[in-house]
N, CA, C and O of each residue as an XYZ file, in Angstrom:
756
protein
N       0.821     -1.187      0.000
C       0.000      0.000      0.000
C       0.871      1.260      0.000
O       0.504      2.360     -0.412
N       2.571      0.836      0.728
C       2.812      2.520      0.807
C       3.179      2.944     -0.431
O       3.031      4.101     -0.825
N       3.911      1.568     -1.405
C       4.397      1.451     -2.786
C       3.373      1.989     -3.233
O       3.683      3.168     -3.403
N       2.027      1.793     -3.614
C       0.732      2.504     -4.145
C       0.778      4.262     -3.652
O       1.116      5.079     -4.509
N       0.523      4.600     -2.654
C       0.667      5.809     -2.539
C       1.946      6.732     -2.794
O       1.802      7.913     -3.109
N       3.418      6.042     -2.618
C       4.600      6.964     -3.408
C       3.860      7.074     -4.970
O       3.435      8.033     -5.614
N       3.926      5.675     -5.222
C       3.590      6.281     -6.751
C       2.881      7.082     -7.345
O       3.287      7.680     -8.341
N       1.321      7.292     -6.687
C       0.605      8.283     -6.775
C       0.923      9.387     -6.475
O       0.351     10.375     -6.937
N       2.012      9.452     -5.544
C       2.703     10.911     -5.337
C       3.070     11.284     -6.370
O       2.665     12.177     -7.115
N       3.941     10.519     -6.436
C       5.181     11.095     -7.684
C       3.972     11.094     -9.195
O       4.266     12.079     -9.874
N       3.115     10.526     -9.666
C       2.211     10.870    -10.825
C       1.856     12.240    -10.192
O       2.754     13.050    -10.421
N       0.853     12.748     -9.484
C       0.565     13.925     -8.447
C       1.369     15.432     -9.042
O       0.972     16.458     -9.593
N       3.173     14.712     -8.421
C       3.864     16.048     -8.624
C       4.455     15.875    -10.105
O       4.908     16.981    -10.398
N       4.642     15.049    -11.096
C       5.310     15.324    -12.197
C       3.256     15.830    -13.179
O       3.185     16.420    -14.258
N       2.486     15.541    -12.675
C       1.554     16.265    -13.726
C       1.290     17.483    -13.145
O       0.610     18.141    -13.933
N       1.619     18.370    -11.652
C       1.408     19.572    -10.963
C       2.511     20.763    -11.575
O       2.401     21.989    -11.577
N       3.972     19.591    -12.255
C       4.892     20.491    -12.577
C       4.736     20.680    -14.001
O       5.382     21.657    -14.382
N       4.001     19.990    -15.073
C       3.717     20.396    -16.108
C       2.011     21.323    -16.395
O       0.844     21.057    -16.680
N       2.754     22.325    -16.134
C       1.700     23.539    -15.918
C       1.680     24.576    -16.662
O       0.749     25.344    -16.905
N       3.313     24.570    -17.208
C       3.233     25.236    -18.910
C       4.491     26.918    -18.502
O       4.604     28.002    -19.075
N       5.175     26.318    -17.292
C       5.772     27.370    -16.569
C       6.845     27.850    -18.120
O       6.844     29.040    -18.433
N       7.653     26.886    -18.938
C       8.397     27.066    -19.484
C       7.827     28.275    -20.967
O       8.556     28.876    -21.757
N       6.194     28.271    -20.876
C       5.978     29.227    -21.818
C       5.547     30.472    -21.545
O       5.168     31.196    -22.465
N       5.545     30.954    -20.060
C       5.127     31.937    -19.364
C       5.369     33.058    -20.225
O       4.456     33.826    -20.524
N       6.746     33.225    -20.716
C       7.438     34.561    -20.716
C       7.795     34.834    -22.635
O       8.356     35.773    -23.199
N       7.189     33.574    -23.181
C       7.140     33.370    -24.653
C       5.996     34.137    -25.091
O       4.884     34.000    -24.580
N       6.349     35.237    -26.376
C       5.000     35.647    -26.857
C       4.404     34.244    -27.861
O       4.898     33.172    -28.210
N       3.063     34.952    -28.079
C       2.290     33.783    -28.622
C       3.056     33.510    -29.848
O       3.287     32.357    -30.212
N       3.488     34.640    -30.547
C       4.270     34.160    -32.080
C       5.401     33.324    -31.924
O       5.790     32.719    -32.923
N       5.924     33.199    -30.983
C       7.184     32.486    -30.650
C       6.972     30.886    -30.520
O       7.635     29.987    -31.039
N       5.575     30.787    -29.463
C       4.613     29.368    -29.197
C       4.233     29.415    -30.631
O       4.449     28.250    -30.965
N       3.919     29.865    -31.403
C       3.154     29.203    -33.200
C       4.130     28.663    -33.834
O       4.018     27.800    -34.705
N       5.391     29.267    -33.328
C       6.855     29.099    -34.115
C       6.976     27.553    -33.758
O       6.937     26.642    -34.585
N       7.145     27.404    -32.248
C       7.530     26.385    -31.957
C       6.885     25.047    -32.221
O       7.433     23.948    -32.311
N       5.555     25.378    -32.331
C       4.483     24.746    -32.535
C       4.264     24.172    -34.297
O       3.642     23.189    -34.701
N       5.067     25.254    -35.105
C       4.826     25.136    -36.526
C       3.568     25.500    -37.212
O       3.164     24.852    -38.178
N       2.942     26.518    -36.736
C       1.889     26.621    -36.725
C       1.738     28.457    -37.192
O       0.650     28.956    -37.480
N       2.860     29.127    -37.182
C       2.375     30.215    -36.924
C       2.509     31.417    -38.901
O       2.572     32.617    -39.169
N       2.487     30.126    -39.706
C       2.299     30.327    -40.763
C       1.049     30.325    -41.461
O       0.748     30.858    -42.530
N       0.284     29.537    -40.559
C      -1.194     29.440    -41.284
C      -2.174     30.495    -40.554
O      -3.303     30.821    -40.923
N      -1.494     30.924    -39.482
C      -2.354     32.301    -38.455
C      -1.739     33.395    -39.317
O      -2.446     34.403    -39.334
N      -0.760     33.474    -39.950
C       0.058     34.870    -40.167
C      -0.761     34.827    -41.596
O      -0.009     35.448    -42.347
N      -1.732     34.482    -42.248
C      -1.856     34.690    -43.787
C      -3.518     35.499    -43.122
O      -3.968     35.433    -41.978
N      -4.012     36.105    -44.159
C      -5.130     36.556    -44.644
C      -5.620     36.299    -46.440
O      -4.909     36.590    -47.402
N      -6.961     35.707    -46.498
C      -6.983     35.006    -47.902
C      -7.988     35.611    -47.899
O      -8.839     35.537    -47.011
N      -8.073     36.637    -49.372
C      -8.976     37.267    -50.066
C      -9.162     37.071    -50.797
O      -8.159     36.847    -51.476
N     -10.574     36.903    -51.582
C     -11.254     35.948    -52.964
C     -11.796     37.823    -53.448
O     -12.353     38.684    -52.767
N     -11.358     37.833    -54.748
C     -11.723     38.954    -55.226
C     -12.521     38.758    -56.458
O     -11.813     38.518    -57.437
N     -13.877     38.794    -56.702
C     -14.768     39.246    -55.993
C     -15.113     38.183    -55.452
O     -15.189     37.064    -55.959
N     -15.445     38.680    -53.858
C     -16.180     38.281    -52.733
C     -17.221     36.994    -52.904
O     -17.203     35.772    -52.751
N     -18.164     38.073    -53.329
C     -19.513     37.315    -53.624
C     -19.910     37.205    -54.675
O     -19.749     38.193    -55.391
N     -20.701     35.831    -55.373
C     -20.869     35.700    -56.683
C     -21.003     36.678    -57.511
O     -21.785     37.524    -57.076
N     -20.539     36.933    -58.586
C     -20.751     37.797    -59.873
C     -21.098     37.537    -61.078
O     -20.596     36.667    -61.791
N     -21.854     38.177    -61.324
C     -22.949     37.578    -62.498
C     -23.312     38.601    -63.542
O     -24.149     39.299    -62.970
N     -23.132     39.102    -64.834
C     -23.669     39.915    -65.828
C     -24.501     39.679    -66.637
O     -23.892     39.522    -67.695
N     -25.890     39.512    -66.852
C     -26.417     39.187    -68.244
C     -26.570     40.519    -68.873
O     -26.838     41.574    -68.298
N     -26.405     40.361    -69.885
C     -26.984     41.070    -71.305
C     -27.754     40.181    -72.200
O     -27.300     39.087    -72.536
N     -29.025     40.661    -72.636
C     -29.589     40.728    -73.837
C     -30.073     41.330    -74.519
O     -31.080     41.906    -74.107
N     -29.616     41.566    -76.054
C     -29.564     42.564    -76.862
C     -30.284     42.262    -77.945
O     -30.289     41.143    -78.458
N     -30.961     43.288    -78.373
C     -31.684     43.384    -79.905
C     -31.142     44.304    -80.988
O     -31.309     45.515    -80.844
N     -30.538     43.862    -82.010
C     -30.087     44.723    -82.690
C     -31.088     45.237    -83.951
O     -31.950     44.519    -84.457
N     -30.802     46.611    -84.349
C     -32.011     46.950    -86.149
C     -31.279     45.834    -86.878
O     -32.040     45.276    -87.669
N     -30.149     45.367    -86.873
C     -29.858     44.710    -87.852
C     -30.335     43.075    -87.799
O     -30.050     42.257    -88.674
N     -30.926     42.860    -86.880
C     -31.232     41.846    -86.890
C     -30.637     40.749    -86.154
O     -30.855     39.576    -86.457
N     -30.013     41.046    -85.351
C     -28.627     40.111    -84.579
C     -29.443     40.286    -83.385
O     -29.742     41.450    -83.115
N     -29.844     39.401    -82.650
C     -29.896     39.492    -80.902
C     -28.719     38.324    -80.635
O     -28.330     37.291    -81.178
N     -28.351     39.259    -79.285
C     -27.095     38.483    -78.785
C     -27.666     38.590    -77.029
O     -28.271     39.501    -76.463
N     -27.251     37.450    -76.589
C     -26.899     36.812    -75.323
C     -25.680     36.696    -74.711
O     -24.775     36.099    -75.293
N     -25.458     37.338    -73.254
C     -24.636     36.986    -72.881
C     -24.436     36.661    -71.438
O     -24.789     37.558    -70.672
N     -23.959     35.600    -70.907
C     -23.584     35.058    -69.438
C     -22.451     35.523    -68.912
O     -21.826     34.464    -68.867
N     -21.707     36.348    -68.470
C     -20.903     36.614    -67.911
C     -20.869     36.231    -66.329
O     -21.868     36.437    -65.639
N     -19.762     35.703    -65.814
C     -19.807     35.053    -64.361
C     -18.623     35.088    -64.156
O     -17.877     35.402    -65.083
N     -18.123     34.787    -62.927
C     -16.987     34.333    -61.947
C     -16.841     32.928    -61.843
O     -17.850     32.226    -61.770
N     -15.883     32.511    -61.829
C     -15.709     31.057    -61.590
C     -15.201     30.867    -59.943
O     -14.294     31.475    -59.374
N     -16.102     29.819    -59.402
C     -16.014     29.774    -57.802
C     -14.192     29.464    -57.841
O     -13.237     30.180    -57.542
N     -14.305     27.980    -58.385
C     -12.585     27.205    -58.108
C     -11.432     27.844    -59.545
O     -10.630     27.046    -60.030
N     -11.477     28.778    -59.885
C     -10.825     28.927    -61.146
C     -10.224     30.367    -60.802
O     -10.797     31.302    -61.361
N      -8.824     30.781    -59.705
C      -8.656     31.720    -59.465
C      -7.008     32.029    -60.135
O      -6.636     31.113    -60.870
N      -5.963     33.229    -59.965
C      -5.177     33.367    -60.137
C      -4.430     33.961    -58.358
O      -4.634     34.862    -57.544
N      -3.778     33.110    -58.482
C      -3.177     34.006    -56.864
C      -2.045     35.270    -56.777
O      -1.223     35.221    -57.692
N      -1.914     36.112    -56.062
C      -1.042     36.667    -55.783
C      -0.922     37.162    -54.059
O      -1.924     37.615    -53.506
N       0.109     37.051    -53.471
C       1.044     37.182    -52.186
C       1.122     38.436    -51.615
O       2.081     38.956    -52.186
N       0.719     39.145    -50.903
C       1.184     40.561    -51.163
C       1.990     40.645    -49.288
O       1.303     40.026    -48.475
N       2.973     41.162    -48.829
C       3.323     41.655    -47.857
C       3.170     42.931    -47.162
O       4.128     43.700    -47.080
N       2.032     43.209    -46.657
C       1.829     44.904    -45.921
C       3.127     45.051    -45.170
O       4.116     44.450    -45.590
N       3.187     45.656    -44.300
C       4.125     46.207    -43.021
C       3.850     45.899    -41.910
O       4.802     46.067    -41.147
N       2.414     45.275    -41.159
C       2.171     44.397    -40.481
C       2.335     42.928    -40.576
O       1.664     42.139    -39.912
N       3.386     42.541    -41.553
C       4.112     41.044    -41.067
C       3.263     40.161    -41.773
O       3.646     39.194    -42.431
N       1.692     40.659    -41.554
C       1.104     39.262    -42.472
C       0.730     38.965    -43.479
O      -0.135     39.804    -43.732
N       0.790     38.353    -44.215
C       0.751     37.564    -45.462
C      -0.494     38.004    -45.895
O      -1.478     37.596    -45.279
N      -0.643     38.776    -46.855
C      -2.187     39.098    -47.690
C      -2.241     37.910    -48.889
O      -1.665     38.207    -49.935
N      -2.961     36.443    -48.809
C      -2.610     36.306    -50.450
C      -4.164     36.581    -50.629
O      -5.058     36.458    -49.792
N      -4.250     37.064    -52.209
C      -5.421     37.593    -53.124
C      -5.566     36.551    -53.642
O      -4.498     36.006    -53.923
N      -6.752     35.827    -53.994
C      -7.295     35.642    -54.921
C      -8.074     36.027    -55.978
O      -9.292     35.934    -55.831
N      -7.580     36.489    -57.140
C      -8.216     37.032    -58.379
C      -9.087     35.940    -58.695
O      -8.467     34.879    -58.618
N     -10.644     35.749    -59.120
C     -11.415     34.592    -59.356
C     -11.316     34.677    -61.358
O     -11.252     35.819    -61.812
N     -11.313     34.125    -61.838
C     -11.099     34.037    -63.598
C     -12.864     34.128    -63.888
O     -13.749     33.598    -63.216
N     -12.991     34.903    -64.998
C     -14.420     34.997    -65.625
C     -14.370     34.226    -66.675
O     -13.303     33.774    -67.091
N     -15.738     33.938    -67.334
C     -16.239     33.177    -68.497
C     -17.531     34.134    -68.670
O     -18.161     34.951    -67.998
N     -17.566     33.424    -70.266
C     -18.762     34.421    -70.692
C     -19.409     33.373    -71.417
O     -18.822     32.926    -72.402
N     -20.350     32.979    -71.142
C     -21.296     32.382    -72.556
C     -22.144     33.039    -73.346
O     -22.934     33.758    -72.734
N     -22.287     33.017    -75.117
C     -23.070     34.123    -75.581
C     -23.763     33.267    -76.413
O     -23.124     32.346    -76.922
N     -24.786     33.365    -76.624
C     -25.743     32.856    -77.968
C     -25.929     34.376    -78.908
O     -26.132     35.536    -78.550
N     -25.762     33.765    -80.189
C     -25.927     34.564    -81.370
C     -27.264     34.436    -82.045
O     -27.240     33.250    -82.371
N     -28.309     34.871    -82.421
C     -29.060     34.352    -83.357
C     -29.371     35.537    -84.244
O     -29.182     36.713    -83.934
N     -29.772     35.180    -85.155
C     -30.297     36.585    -86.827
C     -31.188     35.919    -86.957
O     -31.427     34.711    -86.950
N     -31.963     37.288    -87.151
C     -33.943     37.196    -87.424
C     -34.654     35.879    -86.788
O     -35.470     35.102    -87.285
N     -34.008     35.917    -85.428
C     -34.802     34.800    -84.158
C     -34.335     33.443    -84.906
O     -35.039     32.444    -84.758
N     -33.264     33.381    -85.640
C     -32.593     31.635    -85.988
C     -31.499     32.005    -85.439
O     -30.779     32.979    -85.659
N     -31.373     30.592    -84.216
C     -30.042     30.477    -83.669
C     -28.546     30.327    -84.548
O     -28.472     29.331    -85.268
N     -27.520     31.135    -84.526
C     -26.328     30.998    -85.568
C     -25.254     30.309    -85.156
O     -24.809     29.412    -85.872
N     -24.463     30.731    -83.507
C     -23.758     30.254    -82.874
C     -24.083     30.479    -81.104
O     -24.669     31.376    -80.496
N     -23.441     29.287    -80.678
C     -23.391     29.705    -79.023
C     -21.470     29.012    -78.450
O     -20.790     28.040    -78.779
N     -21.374     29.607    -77.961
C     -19.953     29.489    -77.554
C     -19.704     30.386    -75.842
O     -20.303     31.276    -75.238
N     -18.276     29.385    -75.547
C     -17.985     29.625    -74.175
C     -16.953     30.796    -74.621
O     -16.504     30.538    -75.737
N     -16.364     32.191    -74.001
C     -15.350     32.962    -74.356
C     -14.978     32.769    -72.669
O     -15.637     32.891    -71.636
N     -13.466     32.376    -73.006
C     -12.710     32.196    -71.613
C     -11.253     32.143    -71.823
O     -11.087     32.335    -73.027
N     -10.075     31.971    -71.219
C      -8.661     32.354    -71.249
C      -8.383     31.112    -72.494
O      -7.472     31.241    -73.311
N      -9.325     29.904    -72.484
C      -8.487     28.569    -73.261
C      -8.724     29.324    -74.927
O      -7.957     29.032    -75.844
N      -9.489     29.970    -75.053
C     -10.002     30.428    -76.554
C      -8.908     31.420    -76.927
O      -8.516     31.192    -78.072
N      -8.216     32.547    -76.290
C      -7.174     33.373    -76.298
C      -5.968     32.843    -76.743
O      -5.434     33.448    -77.673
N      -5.244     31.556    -76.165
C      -3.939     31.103    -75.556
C      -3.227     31.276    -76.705
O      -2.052     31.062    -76.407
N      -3.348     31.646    -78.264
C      -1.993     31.296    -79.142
C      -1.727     32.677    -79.210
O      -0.677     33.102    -79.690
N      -2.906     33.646    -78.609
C      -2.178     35.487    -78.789
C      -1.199     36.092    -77.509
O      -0.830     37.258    -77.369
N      -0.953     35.120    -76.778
C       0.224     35.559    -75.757
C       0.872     34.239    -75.150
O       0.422     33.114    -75.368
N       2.012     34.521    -74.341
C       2.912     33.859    -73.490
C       1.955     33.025    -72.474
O       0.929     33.643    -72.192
N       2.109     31.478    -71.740
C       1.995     31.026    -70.783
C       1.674     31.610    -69.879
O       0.593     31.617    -69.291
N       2.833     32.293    -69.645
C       3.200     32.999    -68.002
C       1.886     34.432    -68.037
O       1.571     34.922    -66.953
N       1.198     35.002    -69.407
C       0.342     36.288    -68.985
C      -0.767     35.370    -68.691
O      -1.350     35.446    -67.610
N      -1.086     34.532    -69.560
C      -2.172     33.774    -69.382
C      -2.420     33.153    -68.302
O      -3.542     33.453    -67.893
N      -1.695     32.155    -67.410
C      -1.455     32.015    -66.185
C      -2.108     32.823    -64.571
O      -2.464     32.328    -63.502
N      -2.046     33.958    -64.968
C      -1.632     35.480    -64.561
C      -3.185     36.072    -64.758
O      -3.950     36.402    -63.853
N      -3.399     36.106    -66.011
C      -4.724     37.033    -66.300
C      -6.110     36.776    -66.477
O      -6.473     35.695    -66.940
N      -6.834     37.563    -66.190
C      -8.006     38.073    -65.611
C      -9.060     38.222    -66.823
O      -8.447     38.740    -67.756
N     -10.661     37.928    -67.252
C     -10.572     38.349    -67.618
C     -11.647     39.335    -67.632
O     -12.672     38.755    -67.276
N     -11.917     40.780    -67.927
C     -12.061     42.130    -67.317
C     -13.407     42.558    -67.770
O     -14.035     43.232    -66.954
N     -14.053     42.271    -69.061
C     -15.241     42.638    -69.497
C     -15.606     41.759    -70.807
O     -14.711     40.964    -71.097
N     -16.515     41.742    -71.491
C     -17.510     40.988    -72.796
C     -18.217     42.057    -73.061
O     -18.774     42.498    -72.055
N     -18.400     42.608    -73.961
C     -19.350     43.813    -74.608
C     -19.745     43.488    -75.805
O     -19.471     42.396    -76.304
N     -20.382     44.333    -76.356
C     -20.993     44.674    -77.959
C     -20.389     46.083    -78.238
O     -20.342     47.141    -77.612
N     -19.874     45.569    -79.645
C     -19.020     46.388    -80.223
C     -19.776     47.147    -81.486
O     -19.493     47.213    -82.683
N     -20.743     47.632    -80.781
C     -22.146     48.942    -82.083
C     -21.462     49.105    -82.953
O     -21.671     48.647    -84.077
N     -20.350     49.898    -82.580
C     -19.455     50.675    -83.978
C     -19.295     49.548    -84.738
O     -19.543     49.960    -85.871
N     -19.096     48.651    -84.804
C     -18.163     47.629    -85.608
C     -19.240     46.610    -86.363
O     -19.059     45.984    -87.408
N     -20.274     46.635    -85.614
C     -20.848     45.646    -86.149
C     -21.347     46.463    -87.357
O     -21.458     47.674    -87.551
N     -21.623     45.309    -88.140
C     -22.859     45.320    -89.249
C     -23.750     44.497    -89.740
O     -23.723     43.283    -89.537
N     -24.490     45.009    -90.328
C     -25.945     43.516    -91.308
C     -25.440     42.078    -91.338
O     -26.014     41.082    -90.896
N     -24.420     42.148    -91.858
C     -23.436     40.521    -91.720
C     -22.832     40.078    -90.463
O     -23.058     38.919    -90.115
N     -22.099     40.825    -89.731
C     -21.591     40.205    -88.537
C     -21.848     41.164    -88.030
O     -22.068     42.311    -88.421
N     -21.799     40.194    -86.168
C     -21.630     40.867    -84.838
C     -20.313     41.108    -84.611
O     -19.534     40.742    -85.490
N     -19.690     41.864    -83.223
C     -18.263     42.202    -83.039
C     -18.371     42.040    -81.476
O     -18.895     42.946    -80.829
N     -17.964     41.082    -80.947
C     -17.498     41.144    -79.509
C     -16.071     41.608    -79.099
O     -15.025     41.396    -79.713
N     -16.242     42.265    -77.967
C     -14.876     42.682    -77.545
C     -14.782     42.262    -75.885
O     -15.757     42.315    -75.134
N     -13.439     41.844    -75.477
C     -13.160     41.621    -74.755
C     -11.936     41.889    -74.001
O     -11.113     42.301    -74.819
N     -11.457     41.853    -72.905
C      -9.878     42.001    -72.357
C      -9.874     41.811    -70.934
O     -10.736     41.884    -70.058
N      -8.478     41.507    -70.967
C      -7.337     40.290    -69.940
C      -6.981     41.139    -69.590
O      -7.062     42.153    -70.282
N      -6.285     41.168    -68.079
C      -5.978     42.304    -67.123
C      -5.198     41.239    -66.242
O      -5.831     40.353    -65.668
N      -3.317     41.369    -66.106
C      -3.017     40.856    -64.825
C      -3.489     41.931    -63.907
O      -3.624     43.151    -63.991
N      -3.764     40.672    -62.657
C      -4.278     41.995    -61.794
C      -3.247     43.027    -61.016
O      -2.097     42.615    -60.858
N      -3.466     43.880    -60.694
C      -3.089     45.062    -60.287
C      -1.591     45.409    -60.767
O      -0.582     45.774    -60.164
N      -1.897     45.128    -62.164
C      -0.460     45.566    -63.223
C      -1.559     46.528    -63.933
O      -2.706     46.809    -63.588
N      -0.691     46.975    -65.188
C      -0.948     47.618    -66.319
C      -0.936     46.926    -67.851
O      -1.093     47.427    -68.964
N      -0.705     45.683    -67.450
C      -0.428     44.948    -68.282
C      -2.429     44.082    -68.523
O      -3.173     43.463    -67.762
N      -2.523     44.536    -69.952
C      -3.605     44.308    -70.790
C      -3.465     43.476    -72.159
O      -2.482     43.478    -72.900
N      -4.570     42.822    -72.319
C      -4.377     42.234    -73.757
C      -6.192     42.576    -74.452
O      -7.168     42.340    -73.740
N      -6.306     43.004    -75.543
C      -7.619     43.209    -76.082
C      -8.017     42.621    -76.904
O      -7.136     42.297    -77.701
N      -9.158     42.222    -77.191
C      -9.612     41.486    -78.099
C     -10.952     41.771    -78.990
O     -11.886     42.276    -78.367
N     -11.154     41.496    -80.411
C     -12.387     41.420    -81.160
C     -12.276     40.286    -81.570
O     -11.247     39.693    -81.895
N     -13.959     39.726    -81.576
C     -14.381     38.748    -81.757
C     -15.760     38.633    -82.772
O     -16.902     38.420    -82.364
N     -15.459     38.779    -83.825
C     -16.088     38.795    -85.009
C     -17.316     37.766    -85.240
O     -16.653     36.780    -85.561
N     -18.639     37.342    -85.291
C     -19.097     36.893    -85.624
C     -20.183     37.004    -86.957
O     -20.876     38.014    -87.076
N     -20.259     35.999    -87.836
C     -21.104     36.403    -88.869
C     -22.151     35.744    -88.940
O     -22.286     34.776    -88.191
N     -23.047     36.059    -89.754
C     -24.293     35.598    -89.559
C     -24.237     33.848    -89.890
O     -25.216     33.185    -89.548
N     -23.263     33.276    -90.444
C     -22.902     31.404    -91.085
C     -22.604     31.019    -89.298
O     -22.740     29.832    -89.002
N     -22.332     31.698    -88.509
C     -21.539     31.473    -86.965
C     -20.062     31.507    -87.207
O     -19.188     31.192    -86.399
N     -19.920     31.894    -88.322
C     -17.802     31.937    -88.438
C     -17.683     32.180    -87.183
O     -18.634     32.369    -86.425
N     -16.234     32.196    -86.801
C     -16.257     33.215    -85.629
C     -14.443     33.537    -86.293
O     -13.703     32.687    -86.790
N     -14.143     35.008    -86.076
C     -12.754     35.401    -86.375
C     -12.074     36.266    -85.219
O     -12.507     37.345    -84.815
N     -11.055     35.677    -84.807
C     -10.877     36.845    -83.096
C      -9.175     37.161    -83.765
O      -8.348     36.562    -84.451
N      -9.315     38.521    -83.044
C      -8.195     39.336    -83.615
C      -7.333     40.215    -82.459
O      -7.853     41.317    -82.286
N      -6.566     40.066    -81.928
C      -6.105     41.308    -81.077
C      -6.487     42.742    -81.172
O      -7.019     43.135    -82.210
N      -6.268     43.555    -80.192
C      -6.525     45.335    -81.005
C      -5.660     45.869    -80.114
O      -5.445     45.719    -78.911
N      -5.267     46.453    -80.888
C      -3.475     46.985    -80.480
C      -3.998     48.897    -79.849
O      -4.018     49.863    -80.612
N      -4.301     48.947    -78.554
C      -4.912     50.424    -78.131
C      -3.709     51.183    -78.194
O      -3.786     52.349    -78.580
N      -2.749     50.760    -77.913
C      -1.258     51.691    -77.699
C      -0.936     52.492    -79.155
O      -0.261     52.030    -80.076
N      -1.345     53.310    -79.133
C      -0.609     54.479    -80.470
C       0.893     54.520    -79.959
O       1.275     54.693    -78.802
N       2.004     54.225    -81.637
C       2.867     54.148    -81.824
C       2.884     55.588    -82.433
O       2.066     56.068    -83.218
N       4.145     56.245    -81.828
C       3.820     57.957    -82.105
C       5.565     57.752    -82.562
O       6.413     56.926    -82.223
N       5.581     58.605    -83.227
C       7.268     58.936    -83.633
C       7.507     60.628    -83.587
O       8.615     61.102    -83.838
């Protein structure tokens, strides 16, 4: 019996002395350190935009073209970037990637319907912009169109660069479709 009660002593004082004395004087970032832990507290993760985003357009043209369009955010389809404030913690952004779906039809007969998204772009730039970019708007291009074809325009934006890529997207009344860069930068001499 006394063998029973030392031992219970000694369990007693070795769980009375683990009481956490050795982290008294440690700030908490130091305990995350030690812990391995204090990398996943130090980030802040921002989904840009927030909350779902959604554009429809539908259009009637005199010429006879009504056009449709779906413009959205993709929930899992983002581009990341890291940013470091001066408070130590980790901002990463998430830029979310858009898609547009449009139906074409002349004089109420369907012509074409198609997805416009970064995979339709890829032979007019580098990997690494594409990777990177955003993409920023889907419109109707009035000026451009005519009786025969529609003109979509569109453009890629890394985010919070200056760096742009533009696009027309030609459709004719057969559903061709012809997409072309548009060069906004005036070359001045």
């Amino acid at each position: 019996m006394k063998k029973l009660c030392v031992l219970i002593f000694i369990i007693i004082i070795t769980l009375v002395s683990c009481d956490g004395r050795d982290r008294k004087y440690k700030t908490n970032a130091e305990v995350l350190k030690e812990n391995k832990l204090f990398d996943s507290f130090s980030e802040e993760i921002k989904y840009i935009p927030a909350q779902r985003t959604e554009v429809l357009t539908d259009t009637i043209l005199s010429t006879g073209f009504q056009v449709k369009i779906q413009y959205y955010a993709l929930d899992n389809d983002y581009s990341s970037k890291t940013v470091k404030p001066s408070n130590k913690i980790n901002k990463i952004l998430h830029f979310k990637n858009f898609e547009a779906h449009f139906q074409i039809s002349k004089n109420k007969k369907l012509v074409t319907q198609n997805i416009i998204n970064k995979e339709l772009f890829k032979k007019f730039g580098s990997p690494a912009f594409w990777e990177q970019a955003i993409m920023q708007y889907v419109w109707i291009d009035y000026e451009n169109s005519t009786e025969d074809f529609i003109v979509l325009n569109t453009s890629f934006n890394i985010p919070e660069t200056e760096i742009y890529k533009d696009f027309s997207i030609a459709i004719n009344a057969f559903g061709n479709i012809k997409i072309s860069q548009i060069n906004l930068v005036e070359n001045l001499l």
